[in-house]
Biotite code that builds the C-alpha atoms (Angstrom):
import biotite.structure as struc

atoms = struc.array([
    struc.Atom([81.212, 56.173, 170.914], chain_id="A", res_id=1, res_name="UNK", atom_name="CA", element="C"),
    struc.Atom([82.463, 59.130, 172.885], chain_id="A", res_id=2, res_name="UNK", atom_name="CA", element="C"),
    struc.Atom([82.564, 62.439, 170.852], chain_id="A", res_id=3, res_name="UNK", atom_name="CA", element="C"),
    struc.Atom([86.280, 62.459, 171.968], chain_id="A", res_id=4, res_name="UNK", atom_name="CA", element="C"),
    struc.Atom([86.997, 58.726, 170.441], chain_id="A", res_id=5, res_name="UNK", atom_name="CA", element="C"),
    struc.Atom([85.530, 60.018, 167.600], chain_id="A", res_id=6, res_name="UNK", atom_name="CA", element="C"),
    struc.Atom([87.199, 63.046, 166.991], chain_id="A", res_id=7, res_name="UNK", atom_name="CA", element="C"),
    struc.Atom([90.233, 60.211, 167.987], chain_id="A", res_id=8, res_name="UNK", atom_name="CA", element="C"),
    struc.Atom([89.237, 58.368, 164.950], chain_id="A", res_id=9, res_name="UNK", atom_name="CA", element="C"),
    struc.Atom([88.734, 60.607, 162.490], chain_id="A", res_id=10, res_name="UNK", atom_name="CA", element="C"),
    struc.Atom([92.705, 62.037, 163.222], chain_id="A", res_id=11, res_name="UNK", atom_name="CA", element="C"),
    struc.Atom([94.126, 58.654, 163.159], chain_id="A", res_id=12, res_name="UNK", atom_name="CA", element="C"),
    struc.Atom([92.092, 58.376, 159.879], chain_id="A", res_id=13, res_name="UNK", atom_name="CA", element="C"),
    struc.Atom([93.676, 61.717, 158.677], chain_id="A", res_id=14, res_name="UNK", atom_name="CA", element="C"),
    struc.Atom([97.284, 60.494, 159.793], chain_id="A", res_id=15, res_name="UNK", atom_name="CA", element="C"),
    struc.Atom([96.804, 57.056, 157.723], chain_id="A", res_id=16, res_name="UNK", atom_name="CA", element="C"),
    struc.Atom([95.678, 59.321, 154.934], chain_id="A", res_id=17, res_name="UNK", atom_name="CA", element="C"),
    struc.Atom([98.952, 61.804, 155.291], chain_id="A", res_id=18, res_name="UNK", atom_name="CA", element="C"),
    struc.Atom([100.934, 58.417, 155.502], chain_id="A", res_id=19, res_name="UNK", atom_name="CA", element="C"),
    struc.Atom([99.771, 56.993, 152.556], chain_id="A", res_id=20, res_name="UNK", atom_name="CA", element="C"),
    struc.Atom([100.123, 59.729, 150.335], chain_id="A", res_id=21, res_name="UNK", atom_name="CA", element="C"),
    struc.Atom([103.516, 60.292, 151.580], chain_id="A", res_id=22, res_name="UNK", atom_name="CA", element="C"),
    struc.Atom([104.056, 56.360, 150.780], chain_id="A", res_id=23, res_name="UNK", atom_name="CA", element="C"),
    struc.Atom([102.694, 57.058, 147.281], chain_id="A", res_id=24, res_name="UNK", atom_name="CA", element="C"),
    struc.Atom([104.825, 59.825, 146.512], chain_id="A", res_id=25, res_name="UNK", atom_name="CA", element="C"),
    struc.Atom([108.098, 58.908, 144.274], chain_id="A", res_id=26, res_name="UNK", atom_name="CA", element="C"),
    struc.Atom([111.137, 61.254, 144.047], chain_id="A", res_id=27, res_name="UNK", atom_name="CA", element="C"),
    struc.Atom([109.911, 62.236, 140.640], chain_id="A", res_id=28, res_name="UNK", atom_name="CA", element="C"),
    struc.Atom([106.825, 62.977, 141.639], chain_id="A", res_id=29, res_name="UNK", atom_name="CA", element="C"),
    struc.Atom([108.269, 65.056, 144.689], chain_id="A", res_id=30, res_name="UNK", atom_name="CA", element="C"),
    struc.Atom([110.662, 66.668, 141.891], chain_id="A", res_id=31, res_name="UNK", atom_name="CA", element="C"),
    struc.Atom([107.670, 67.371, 139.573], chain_id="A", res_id=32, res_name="UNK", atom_name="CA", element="C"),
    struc.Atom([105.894, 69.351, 142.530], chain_id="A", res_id=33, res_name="UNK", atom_name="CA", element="C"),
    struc.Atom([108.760, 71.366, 143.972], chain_id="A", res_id=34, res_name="UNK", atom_name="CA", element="C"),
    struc.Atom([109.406, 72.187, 140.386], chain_id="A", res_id=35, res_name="UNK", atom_name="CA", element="C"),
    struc.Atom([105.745, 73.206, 139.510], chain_id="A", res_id=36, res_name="UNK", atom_name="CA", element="C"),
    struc.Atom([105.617, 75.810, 143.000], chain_id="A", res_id=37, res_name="UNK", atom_name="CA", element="C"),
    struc.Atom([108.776, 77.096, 141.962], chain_id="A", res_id=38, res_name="UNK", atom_name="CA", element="C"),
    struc.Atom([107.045, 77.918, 138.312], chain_id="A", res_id=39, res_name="UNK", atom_name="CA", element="C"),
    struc.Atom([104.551, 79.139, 140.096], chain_id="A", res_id=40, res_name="UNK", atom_name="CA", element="C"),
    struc.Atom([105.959, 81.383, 142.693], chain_id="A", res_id=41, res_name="UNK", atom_name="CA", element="C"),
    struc.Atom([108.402, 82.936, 139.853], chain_id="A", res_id=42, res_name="UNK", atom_name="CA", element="C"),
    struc.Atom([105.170, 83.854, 137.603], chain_id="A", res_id=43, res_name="UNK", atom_name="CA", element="C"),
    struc.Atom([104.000, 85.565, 140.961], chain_id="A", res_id=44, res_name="UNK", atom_name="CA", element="C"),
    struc.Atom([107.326, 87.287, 141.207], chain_id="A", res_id=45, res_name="UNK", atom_name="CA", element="C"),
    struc.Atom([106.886, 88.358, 137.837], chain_id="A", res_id=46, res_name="UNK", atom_name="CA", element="C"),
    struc.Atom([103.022, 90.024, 138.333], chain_id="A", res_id=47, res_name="UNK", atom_name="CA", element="C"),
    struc.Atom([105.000, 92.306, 140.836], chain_id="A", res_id=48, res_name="UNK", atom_name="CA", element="C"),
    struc.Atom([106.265, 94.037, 138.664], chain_id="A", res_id=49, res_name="UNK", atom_name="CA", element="C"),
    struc.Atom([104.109, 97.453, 137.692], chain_id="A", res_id=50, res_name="UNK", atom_name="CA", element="C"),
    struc.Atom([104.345, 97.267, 134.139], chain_id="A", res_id=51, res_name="UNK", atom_name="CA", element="C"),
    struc.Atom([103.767, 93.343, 133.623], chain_id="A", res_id=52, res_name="UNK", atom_name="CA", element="C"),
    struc.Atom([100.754, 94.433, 135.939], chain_id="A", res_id=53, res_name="UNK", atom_name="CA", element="C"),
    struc.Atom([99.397, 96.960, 133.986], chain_id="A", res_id=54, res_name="UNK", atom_name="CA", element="C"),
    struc.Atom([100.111, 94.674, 130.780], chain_id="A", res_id=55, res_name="UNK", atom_name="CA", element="C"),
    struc.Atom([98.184, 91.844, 132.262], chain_id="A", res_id=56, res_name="UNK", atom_name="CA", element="C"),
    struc.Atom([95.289, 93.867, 133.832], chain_id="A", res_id=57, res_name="UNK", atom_name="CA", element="C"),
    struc.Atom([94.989, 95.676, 130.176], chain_id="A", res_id=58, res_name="UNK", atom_name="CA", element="C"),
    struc.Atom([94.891, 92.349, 128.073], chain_id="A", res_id=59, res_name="UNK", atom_name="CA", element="C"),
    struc.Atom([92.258, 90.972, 130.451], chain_id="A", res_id=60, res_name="UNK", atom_name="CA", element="C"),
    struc.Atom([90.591, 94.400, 129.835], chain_id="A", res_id=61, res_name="UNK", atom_name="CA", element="C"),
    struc.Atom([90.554, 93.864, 126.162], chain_id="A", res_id=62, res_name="UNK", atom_name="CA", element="C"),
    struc.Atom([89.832, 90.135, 126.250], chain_id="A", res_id=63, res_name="UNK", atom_name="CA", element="C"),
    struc.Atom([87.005, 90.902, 128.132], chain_id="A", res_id=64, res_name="UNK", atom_name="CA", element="C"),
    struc.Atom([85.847, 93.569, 125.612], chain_id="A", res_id=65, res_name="UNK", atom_name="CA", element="C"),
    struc.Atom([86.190, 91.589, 122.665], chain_id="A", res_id=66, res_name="UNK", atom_name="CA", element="C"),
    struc.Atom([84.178, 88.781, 124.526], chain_id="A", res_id=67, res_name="UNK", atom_name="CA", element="C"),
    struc.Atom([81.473, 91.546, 124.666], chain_id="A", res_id=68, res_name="UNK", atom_name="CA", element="C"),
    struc.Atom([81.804, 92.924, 121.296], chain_id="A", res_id=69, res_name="UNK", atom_name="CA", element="C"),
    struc.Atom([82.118, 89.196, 119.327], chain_id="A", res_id=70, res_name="UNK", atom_name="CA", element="C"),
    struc.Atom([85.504, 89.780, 118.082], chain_id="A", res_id=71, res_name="UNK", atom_name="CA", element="C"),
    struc.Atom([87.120, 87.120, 120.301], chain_id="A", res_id=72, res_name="UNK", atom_name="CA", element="C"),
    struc.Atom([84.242, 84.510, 118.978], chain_id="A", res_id=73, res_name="UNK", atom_name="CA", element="C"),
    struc.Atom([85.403, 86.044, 115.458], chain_id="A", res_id=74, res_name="UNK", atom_name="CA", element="C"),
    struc.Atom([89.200, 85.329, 116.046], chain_id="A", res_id=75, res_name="UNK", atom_name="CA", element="C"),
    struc.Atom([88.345, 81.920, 117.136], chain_id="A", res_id=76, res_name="UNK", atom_name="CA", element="C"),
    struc.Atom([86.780, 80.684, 113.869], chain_id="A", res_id=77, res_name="UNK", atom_name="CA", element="C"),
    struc.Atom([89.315, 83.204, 111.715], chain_id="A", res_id=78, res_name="UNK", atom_name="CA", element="C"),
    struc.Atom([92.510, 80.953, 113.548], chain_id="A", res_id=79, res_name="UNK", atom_name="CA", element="C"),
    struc.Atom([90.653, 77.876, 113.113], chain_id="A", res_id=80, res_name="UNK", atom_name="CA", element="C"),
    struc.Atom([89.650, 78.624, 109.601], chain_id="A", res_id=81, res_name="UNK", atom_name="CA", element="C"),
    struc.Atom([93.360, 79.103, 108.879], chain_id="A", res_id=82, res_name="UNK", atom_name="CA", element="C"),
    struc.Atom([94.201, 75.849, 111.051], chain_id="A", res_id=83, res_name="UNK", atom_name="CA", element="C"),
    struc.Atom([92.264, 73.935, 108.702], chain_id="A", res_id=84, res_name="UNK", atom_name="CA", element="C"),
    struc.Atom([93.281, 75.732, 105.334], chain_id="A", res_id=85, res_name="UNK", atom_name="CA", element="C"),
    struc.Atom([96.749, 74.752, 106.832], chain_id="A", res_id=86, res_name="UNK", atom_name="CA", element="C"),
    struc.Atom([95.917, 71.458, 107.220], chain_id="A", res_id=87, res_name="UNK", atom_name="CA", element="C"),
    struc.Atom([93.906, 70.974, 104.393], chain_id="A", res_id=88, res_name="UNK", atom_name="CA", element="C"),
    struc.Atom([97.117, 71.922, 102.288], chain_id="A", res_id=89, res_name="UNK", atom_name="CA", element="C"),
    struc.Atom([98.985, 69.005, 100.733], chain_id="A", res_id=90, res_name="UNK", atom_name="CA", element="C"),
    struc.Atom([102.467, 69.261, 99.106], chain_id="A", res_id=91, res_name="UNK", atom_name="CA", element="C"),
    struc.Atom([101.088, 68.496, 95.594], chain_id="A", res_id=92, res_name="UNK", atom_name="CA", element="C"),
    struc.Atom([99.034, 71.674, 96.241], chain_id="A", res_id=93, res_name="UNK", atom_name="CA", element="C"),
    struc.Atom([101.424, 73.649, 97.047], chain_id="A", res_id=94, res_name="UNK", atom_name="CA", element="C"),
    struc.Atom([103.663, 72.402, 94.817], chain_id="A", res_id=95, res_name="UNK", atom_name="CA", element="C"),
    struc.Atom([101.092, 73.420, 92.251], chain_id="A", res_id=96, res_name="UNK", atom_name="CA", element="C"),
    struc.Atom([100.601, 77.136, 93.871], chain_id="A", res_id=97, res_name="UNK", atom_name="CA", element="C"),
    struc.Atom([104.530, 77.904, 93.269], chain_id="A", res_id=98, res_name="UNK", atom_name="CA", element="C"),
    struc.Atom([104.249, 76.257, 89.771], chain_id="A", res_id=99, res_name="UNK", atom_name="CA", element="C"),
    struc.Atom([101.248, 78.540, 89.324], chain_id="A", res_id=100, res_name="UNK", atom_name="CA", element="C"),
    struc.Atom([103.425, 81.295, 90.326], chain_id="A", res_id=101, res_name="UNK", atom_name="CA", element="C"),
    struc.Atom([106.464, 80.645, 88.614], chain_id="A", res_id=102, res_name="UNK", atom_name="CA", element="C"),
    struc.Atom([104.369, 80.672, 85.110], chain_id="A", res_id=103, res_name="UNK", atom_name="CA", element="C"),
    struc.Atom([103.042, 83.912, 85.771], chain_id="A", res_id=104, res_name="UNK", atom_name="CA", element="C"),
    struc.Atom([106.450, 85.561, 86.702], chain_id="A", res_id=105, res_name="UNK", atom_name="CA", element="C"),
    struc.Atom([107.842, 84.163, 83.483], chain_id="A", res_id=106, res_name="UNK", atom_name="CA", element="C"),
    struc.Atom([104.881, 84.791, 81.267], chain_id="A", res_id=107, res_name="UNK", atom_name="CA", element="C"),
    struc.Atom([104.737, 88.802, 82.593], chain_id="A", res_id=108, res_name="UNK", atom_name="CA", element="C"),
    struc.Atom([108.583, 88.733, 82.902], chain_id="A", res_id=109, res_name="UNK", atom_name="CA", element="C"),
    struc.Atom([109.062, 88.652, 79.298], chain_id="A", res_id=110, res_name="UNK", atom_name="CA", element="C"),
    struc.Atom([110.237, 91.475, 76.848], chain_id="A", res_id=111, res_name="UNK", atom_name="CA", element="C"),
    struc.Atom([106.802, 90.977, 74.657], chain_id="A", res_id=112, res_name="UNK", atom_name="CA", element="C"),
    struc.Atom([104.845, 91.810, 77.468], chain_id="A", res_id=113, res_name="UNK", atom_name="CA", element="C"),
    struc.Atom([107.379, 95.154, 78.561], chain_id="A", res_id=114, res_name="UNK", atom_name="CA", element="C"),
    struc.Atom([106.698, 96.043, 74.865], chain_id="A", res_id=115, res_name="UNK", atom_name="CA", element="C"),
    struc.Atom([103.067, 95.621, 75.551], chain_id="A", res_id=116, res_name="UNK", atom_name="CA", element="C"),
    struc.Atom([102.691, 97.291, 78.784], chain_id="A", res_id=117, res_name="UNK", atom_name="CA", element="C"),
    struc.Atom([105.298, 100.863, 77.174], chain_id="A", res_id=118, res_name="UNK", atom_name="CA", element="C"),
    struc.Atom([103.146, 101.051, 74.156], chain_id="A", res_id=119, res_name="UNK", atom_name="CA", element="C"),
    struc.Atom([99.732, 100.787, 75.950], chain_id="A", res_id=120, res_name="UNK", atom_name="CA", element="C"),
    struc.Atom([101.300, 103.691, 78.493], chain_id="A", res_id=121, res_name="UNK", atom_name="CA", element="C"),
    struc.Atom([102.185, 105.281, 75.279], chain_id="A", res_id=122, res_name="UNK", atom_name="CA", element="C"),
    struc.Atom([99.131, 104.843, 73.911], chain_id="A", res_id=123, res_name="UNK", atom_name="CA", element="C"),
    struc.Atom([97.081, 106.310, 76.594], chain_id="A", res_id=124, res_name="UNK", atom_name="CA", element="C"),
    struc.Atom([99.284, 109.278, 76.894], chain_id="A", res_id=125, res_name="UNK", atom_name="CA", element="C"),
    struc.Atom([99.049, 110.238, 73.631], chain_id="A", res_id=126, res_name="UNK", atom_name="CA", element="C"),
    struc.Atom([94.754, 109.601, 74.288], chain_id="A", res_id=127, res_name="UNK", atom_name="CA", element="C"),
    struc.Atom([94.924, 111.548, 77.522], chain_id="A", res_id=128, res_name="UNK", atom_name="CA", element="C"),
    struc.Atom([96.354, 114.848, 74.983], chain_id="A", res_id=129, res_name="UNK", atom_name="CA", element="C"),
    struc.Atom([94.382, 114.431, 72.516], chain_id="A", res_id=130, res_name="UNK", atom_name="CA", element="C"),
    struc.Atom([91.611, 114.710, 74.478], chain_id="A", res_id=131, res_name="UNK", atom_name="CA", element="C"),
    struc.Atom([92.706, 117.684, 76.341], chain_id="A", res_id=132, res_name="UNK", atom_name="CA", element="C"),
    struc.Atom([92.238, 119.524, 73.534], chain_id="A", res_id=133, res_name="UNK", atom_name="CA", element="C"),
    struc.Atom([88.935, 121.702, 73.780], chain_id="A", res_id=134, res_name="UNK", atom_name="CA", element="C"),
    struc.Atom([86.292, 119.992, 72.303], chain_id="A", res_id=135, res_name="UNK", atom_name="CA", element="C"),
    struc.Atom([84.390, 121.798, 69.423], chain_id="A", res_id=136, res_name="UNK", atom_name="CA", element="C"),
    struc.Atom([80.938, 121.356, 70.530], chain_id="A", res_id=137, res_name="UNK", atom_name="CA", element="C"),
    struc.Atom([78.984, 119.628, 73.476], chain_id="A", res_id=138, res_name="UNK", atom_name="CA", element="C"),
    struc.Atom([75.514, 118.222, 73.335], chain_id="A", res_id=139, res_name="UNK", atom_name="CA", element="C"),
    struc.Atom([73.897, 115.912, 71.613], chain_id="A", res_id=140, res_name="UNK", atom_name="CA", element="C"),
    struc.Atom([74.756, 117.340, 68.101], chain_id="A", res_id=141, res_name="UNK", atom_name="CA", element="C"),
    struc.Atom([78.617, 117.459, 68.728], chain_id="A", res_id=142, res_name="UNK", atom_name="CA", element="C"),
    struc.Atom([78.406, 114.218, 69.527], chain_id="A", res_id=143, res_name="UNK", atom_name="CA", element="C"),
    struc.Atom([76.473, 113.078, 66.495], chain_id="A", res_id=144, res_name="UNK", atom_name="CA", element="C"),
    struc.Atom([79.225, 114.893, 64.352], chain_id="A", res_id=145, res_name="UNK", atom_name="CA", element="C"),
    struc.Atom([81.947, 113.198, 66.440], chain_id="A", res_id=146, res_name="UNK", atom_name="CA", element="C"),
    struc.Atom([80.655, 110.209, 65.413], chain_id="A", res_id=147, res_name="UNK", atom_name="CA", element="C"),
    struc.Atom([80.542, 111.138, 62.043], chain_id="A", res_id=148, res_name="UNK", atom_name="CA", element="C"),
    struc.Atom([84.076, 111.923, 61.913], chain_id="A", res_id=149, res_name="UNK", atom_name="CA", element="C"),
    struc.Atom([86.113, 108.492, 60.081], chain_id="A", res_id=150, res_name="UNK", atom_name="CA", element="C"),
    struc.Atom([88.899, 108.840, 62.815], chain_id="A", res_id=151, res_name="UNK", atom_name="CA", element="C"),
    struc.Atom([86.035, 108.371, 65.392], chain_id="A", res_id=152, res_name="UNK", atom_name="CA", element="C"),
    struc.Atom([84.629, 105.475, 63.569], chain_id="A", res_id=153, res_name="UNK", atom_name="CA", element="C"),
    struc.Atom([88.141, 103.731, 62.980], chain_id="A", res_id=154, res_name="UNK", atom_name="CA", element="C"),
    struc.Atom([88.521, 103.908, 66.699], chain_id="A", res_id=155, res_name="UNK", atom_name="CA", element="C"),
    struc.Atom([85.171, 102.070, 67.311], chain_id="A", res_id=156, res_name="UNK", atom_name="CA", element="C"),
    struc.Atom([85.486, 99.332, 64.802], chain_id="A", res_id=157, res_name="UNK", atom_name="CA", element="C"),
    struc.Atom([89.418, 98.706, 66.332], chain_id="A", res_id=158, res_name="UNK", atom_name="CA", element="C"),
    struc.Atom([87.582, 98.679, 69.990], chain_id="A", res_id=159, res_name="UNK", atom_name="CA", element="C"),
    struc.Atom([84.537, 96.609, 68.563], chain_id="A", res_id=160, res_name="UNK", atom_name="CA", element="C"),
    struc.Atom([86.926, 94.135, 66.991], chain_id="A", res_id=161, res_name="UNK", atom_name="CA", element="C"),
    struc.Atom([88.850, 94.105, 69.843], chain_id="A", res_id=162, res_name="UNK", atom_name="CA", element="C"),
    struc.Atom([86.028, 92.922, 72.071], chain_id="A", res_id=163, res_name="UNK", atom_name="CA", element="C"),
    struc.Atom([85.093, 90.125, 69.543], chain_id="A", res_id=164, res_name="UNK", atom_name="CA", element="C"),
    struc.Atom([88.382, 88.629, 69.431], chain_id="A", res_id=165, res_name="UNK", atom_name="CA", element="C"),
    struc.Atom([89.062, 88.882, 73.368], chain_id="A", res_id=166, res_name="UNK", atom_name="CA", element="C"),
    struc.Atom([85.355, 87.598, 73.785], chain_id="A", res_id=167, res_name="UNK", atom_name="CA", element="C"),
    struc.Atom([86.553, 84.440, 71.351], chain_id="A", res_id=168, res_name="UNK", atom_name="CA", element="C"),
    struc.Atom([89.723, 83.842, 73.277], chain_id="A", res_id=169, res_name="UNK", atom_name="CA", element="C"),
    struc.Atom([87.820, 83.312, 76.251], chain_id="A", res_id=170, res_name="UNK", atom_name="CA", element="C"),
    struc.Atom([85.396, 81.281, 75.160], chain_id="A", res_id=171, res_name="UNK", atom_name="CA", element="C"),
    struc.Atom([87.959, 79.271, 73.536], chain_id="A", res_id=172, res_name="UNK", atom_name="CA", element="C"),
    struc.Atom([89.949, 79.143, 76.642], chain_id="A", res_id=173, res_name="UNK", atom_name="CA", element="C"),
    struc.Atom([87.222, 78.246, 79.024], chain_id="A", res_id=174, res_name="UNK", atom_name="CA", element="C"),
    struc.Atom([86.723, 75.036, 76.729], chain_id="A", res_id=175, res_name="UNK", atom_name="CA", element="C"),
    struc.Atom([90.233, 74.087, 76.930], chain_id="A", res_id=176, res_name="UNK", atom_name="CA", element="C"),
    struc.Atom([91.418, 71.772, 79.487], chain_id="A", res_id=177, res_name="UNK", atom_name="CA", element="C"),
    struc.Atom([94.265, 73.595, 81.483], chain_id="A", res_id=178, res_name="UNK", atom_name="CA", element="C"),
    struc.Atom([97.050, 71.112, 81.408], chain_id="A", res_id=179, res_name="UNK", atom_name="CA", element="C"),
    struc.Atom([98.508, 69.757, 84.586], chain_id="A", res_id=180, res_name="UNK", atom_name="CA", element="C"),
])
């Protein structure tokens, strides 16, 4: 075979080729292409423009510095983390969470706890001038006779008893099944 036969052959080959995928090719396909260049050839229309530019060249700046630096390996696993937290989420869950939420809103909410929270601010105001008076003596002796004032020893058994109790209450409360 002739060099020029084969070249012959390998174009007729070429031209069955064209033909076939032109046979192939349905109007939906041919309407899926023209549609995909036209995508395409607007995006490129769109990079023309000097600030898209600039935005594009400076996020593949950044992408490529956070590829660098391990924050775009960090972002990853933080969207994927929240992907599966998202996932892992059922309705009786959150159902739960709101339930959760709505307890605490009325618990705080009520006029016991306003009571509470103004006398404690009281409380702490009055503490805050007391103690802003000068003191009479520093060292370890003023303190000894600070201690042996009954005010100052009032105030310890009240924070003493205090801490028992709260340290009870907990116990207690870490024993007791929460109910459902």
């Amino acid at each position: 075979m002739t060099e020029t036969s084969a070249n012959a052959d390998a174009a007729a080959q070429f031209l069955r080729l064209g033909n076939a995928v032109v046979d192939a090719m349905t109007d939906t396909m041919v309407e899926r292409l023209t549609g995909t260049a036209g995508n395409a050839l607007e995006l490129v229309d769109k990079l023309n423009d000097p600030d898209v530019r600039e935005g594009v060249s400076s996020l593949l700046d950044a992408v490529g510095t956070m590829h660098r630096t391990g924050v775009l390996t960090t972002i990853v696993e933080l969207l994927t983390l929240v992907h599966a937290a998202r996932s892992a989420a059922t309705d009786s869950m959150v159902e739960r969470a709101f339930a959760f939420v709505e307890h605490m809103v009325n618990t705080v909410g009520t006029e016991d706890i306003g009571t509470l929270a103004y006398e404690a601010k009281s409380a702490m105001e009055d503490a805050v001038d007391i103690c802003g008076i000068p003191a009479s003596g520093g060292g370890l002796w003023g303190t000894v006779r600070l201690l042996t004032q009954p005010q100052t020893q009032e105030a310890l058994r009240f924070v003493l008893s205090f801490a028992c109790a709260l340290r009870k209450r907990s116990v207690f409360m870490s024993k007791t099944p929460t109910p459902s």
